[in-house]
N, CA, C and O atoms as a GROMACS GRO file, in nm:
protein
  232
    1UNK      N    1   6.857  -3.530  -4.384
    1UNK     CA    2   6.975  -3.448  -4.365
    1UNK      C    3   7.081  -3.479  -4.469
    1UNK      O    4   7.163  -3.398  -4.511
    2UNK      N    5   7.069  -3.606  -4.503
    2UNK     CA    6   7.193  -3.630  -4.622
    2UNK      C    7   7.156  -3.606  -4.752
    2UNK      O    8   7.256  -3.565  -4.809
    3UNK      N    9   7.088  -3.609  -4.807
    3UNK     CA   10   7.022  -3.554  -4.924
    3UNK      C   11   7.029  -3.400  -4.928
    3UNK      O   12   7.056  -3.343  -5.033
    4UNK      N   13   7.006  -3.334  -4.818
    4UNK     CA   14   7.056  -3.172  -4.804
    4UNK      C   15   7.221  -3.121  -4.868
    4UNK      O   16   7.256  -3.051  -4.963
    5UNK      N   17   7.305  -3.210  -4.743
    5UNK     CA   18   7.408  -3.211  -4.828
    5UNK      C   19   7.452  -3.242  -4.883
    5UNK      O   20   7.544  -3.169  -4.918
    6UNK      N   21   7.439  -3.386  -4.958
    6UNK     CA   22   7.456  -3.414  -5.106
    6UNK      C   23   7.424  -3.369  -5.197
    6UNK      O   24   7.481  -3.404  -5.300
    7UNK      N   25   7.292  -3.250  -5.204
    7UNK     CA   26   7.254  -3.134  -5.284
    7UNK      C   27   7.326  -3.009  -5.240
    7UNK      O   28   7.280  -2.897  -5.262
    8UNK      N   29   7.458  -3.033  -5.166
    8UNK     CA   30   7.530  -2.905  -5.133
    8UNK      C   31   7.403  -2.762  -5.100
    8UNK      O   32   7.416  -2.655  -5.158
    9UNK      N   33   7.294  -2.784  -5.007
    9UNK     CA   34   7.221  -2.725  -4.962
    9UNK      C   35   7.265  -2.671  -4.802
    9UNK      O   36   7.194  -2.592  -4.738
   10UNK      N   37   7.354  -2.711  -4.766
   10UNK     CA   38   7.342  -2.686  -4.641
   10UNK      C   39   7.538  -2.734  -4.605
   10UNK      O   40   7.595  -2.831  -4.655
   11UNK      N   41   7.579  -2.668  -4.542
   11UNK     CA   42   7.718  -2.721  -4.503
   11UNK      C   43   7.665  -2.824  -4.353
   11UNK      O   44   7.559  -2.839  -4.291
   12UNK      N   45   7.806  -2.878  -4.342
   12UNK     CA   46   7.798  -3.024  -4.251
   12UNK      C   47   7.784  -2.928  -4.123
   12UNK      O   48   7.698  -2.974  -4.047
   13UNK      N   49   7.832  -2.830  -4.083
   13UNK     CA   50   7.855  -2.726  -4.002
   13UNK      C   51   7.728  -2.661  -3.918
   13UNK      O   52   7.734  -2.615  -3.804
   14UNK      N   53   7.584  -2.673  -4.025
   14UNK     CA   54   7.504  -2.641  -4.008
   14UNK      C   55   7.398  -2.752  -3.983
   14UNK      O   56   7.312  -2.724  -3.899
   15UNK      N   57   7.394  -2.822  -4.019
   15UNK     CA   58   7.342  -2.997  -4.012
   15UNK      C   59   7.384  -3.025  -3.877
   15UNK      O   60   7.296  -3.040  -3.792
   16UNK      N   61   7.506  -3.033  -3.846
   16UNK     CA   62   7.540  -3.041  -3.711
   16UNK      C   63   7.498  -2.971  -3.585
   16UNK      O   64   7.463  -3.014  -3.475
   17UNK      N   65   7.514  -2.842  -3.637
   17UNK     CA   66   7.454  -2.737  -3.529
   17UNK      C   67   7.311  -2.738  -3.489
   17UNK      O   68   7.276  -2.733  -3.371
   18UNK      N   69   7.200  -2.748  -3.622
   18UNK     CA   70   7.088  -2.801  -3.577
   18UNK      C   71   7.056  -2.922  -3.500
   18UNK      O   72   6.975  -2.925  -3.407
   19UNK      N   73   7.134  -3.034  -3.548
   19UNK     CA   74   7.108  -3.133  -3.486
   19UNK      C   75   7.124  -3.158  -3.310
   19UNK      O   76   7.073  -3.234  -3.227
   20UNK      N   77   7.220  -3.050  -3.309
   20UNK     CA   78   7.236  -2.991  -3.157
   20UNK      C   79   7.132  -2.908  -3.083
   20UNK      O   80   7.056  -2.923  -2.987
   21UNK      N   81   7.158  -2.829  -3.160
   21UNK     CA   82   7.029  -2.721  -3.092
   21UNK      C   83   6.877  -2.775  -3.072
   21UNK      O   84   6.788  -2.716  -3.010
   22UNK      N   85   6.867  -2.902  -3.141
   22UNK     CA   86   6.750  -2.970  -3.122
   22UNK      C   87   6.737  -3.078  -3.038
   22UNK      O   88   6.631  -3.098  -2.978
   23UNK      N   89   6.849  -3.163  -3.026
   23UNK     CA   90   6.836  -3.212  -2.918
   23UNK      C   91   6.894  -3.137  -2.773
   23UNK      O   92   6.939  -3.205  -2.680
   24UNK      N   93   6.888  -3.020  -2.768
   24UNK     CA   94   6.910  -2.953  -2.629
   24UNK      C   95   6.769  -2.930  -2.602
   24UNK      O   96   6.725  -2.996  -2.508
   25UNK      N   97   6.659  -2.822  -2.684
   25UNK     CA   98   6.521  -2.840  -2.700
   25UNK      C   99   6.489  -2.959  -2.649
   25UNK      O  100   6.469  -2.973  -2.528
   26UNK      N  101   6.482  -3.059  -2.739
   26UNK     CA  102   6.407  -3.182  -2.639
   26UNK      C  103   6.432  -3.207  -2.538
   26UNK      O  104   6.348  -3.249  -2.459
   27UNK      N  105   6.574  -3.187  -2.505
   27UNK     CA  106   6.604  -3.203  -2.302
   27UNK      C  107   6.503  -3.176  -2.235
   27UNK      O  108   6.409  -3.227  -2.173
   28UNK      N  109   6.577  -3.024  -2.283
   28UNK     CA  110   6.534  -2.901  -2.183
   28UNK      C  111   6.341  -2.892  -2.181
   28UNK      O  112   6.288  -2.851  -2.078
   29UNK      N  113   6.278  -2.921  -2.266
   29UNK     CA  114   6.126  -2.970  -2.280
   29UNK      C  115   6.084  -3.101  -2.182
   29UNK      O  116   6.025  -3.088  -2.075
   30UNK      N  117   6.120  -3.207  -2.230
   30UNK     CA  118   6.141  -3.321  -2.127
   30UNK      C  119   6.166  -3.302  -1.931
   30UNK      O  120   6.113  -3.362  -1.837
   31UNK      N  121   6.267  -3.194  -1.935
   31UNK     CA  122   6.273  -3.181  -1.810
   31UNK      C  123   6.231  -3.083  -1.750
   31UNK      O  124   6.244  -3.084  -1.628
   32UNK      N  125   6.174  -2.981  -1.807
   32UNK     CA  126   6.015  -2.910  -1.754
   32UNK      C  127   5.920  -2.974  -1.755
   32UNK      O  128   5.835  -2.978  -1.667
   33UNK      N  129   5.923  -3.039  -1.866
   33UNK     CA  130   5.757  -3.141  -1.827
   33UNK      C  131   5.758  -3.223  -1.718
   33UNK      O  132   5.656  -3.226  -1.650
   34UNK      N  133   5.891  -3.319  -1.674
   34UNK     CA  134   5.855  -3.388  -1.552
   34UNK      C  135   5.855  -3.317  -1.444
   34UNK      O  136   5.805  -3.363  -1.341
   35UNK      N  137   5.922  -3.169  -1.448
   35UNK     CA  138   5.942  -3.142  -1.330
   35UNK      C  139   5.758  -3.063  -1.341
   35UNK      O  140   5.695  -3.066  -1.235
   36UNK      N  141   5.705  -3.018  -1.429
   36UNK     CA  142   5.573  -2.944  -1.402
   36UNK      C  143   5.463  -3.033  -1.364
   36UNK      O  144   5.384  -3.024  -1.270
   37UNK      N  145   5.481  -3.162  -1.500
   37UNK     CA  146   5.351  -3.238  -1.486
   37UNK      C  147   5.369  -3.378  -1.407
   37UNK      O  148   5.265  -3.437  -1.377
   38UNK      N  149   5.524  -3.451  -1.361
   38UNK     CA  150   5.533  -3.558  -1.269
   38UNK      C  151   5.612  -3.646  -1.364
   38UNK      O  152   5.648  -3.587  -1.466
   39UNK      N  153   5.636  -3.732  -1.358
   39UNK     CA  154   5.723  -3.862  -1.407
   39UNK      C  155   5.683  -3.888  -1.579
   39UNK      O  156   5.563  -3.859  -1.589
   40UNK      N  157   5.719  -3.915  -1.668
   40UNK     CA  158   5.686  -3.943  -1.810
   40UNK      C  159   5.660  -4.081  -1.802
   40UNK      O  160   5.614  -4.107  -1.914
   41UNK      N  161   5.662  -4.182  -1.739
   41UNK     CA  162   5.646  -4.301  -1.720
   41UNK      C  163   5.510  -4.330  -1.660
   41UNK      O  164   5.446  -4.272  -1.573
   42UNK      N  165   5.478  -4.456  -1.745
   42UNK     CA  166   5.308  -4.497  -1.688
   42UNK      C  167   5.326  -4.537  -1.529
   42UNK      O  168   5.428  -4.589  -1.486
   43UNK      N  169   5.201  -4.501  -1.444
   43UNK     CA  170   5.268  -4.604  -1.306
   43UNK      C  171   5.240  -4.730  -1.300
   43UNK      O  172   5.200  -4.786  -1.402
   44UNK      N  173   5.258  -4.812  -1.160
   44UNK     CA  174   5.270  -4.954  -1.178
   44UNK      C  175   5.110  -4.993  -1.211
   44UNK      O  176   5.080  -5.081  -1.292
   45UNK      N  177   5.026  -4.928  -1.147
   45UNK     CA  178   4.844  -4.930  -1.170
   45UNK      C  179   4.819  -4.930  -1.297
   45UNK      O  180   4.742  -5.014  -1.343
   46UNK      N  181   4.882  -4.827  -1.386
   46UNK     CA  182   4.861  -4.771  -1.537
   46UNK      C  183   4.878  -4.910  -1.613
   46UNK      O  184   4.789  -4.958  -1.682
   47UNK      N  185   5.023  -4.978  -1.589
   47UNK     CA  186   5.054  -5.099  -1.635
   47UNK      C  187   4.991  -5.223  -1.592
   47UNK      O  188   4.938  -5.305  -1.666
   48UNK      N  189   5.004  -5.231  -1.452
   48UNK     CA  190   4.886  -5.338  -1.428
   48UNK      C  191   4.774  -5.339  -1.517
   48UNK      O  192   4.746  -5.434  -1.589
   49UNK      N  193   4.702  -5.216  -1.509
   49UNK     CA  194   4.537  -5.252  -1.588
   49UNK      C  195   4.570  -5.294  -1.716
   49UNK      O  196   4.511  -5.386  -1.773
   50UNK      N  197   4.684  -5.215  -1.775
   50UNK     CA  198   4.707  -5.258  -1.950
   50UNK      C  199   4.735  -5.435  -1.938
   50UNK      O  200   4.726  -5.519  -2.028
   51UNK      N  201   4.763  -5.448  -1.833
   51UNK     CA  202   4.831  -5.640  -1.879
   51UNK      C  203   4.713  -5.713  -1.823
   51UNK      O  204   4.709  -5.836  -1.819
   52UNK      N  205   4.619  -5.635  -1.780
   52UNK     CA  206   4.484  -5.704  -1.714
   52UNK      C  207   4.399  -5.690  -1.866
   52UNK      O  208   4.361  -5.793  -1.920
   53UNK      N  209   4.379  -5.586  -1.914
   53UNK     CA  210   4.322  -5.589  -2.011
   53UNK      C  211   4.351  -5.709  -2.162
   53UNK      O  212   4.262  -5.766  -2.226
   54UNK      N  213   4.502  -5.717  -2.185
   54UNK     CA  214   4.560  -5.733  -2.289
   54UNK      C  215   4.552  -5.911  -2.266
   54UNK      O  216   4.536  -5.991  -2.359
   55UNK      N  217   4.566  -5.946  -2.128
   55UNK     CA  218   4.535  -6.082  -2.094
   55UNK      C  219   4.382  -6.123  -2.126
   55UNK      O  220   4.367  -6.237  -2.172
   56UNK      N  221   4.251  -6.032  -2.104
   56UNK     CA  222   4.159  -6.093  -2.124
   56UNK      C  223   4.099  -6.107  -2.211
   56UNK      O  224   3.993  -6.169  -2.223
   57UNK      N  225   4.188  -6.026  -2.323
   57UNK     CA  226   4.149  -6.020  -2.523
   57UNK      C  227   4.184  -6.158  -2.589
   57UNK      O  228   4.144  -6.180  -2.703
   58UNK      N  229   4.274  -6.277  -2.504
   58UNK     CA  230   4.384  -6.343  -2.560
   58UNK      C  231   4.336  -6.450  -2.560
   58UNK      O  232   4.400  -6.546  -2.603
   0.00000   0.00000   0.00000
C-alpha cells in the first residue's frame, strides 16, 4: 500500500477506503461462517489428539 502512494498511484483516501471495505468483508464472512458451519476454533478433542500426537514424536 505504501509504495502505491509513494508512486502517487492511488490517493490516501482510497488506500483507506479499501482497507475498510475489506476488513468489513472479512467480518461479515467470518460471521456467516460460524453462524453456518459452527465455531472457527478447534474443539477440546481436536486439541487433545494434536498434544497426544506431538508428545509421542518427542
Amino acid at each position: 500500500m505504501a509504495s502505491r502512494l509513494a508512486l502517487s498511484m492511488h490517493w490516501p483516501k482510497d488506500l483507506i477506503t479499501a482497507t475498510l471495505m475489506s476488513w468489513v468483508l472479512v467480518v461479515l464472512a467470518c460471521t456467516l461462517a460460524q453462524r453456518w458451519c459452527g465455531p472457527l476454533t478447534r474443539s477440546p478433542q481436536e486439541k487433545q489428539s494434536d498434544d497426544d500426537v506431538k508428545k509421542g514424536h518427542q
